[in-house]
Steps between C-alpha positions, in 0.01 A plus 500: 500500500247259382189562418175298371246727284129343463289687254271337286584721257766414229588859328475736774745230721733525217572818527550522894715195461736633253559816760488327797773273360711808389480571860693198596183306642460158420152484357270153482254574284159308565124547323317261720397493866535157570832478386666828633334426830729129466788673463440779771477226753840387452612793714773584215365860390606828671218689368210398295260742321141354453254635290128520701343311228607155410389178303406204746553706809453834558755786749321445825544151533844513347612696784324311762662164356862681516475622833318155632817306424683772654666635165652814639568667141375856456215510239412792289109478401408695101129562549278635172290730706454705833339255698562566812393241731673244284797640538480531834439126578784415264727690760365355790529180333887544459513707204801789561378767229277574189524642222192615274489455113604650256857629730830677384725291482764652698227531824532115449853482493495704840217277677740275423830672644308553762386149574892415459631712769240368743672139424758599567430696833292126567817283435707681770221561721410121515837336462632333828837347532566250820697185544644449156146592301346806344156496535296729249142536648335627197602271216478160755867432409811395725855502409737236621825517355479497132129382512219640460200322631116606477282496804100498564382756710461298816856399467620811446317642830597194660899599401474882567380399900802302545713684310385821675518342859870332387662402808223422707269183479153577323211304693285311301206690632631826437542347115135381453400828628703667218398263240132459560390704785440439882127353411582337202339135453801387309647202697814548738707276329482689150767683678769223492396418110600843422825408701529218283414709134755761588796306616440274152575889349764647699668181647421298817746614706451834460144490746613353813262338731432544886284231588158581632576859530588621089780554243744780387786547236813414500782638293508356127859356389 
């Protein structure tokens, strides 16, 4: 499992790191804000641990930038001291747990079992397999074949409706209301563009077209 570890500081990470390793994680190791919150957004970590308190940008907005470009990785906040309504808007911000300073270590390696089992629950929970393509809802990925091939979030909703009405045409009125919502102001026609991204992803003959009416999969090959 792979895991990115921001703290900004250098000694007590290196301890954490050495266990967490021993443990059979795959630990990045990162001291600044700006940088760790770079890597976060490549959607590549299964967990990250964030310390409450960083250089250039602090926990709160950390989380909020995560969960903004729908990065669905569990995050484990280390907070210095009890405040309480911090770390309450750090979980309604997208934060999963917290953990106050100074911790036993092996209460961190459970938060952290514990975060992995809900993964895992997530992955079969949100994984949808139609027409040649396994959908997983959480990480914005689809399978086709031996590829795997990232997806933004509208793309991804925009998949699961046809996948999960596979067999019958999807409307493209019934797809704008999924996307954006019934009294949306987003123009009709962003509809077909999203067509257009998705077939560039999974193949253009994979979303067939009824004219005027919708689309809906066909069988991959």
């Amino acid at each position: 499992m792979k895991l990115l570890f921001i703290e900004h500081k250098t000694n007590s990470s290196k301890t954490l790191n050495t266990r967490l390793k021993r443990e059979g994680y795959v630990v990045d190791s990162i001291h600044d804000g700006e940088i760790g919150l770079e890597l976060a957004l490549l959607g590549s970590y299964d967990l990250i641990v964030l310390d409450s308190f960083l250089p250039m940008i602090n926990g709160l907005n950390f989380i909020k930038e995560l969960r903004a470009h729908d990065i669905a990785a569990p995050i484990l906040v280390l907070h210095t001291n009890n405040d309480i309504k911090f770390m309450i808007n750090c979980l309604d911000a997208g934060a999963d747990d917290y953990l106050l300073k100074p911790f036993s270590l092996e209460v961190f390696l459970a938060r952290l079992r514990a975060l992995s089992r809900r993964i895992d629950k997530d992955y079969i929970d949100n994984e949808l397999i139609v027409a040649g393509l396994v959908l997983n809802t959480l990480k914005c990925r689809v399978a086709k074949g031996n590829s795997v091939i990232k997806l933004s979030a509208k793309e991804t909703l925009l998949l699961e409706t046809l996948m999960r009405n596979y067999g019958n045409v999807v409307t493209k009125e019934r797809i704008f209301e999924r996307l954006w919502g019934a009294n949306s102001v987003i123009e009709f026609a962003n509809v077909d563009l999203y067509i257009c991204y998705l077939r560039k992803k999974i193949g253009a003959s994979t979303i067939k077209t009824v004219r005027n009416i919708g689309y809906y999969l066909e069988q991959t090959k």
